[in-house]
C-alpha positions as CSV (number, residue, x, y, z in Angstrom):
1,X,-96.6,-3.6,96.6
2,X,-93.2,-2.8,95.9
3,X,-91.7,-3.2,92.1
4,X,-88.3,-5.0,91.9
5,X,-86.1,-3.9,88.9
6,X,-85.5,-6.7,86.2
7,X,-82.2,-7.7,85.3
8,X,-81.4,-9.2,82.2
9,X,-78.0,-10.3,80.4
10,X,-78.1,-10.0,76.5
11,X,-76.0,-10.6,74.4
12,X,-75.8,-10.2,70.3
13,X,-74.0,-10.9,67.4
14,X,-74.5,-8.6,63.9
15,X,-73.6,-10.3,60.5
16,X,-73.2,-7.7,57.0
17,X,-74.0,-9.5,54.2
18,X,-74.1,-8.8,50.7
19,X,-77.1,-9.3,48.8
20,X,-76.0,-12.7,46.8
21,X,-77.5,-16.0,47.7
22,X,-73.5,-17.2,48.1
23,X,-73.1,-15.4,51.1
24,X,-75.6,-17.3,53.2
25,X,-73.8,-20.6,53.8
26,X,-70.9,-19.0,55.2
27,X,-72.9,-16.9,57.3
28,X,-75.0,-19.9,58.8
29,X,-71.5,-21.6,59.3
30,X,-70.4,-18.7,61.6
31,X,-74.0,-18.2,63.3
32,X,-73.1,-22.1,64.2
33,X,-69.5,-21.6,65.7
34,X,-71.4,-18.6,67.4
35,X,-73.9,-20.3,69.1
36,X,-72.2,-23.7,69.5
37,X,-69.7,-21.6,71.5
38,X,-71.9,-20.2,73.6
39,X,-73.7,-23.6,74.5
40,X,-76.4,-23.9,72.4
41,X,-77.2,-27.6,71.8
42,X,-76.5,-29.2,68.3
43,X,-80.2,-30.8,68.8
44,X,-80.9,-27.1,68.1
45,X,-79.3,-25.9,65.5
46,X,-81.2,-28.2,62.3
47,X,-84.3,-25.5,63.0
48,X,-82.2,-22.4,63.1
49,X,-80.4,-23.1,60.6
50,X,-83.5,-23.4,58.3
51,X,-85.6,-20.6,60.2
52,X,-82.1,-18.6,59.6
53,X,-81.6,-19.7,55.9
54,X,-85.2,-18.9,55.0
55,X,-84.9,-15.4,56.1
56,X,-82.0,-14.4,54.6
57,X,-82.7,-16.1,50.7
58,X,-86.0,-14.3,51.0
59,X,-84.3,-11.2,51.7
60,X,-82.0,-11.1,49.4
61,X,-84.4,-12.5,46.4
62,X,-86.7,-9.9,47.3
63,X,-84.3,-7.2,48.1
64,X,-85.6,-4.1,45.9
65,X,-89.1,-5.4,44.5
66,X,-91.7,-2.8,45.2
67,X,-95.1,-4.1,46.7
């Protein structure tokens, strides 16, 4: 059996934010255009968004508390 090489196309997108709760509307306004402009459906976005916002006000609450 031979092996075939896989290809795959990826593509990313990197965001710096601050750590202040104001920064994450902005940023979930750009991760929108982002994706809307790269086809993602709108039916999509309501469970990124919150996946997405989730993530990063944990983050940045919990940016510097020890375990």
């Amino acid at each position: 059996m031979t092996s075939h090489p896989t290809m795959r196309y990826r593509e990313g997108a990197e965001f710096e934010l601050s750590p202040d709760l104001e920064v994450v509307k902005p940023a979930l306004a750009k991760l929108r255009t982002y994706l809307t402009d790269r086809g993602i459906p709108a039916s999509e976005w309501n469970p990124l968004q919150l996946a997405t916002a989730e993530a990063l006000n944990n983050a940045i609450i919990h940016v510097g508390q020890k375990k």
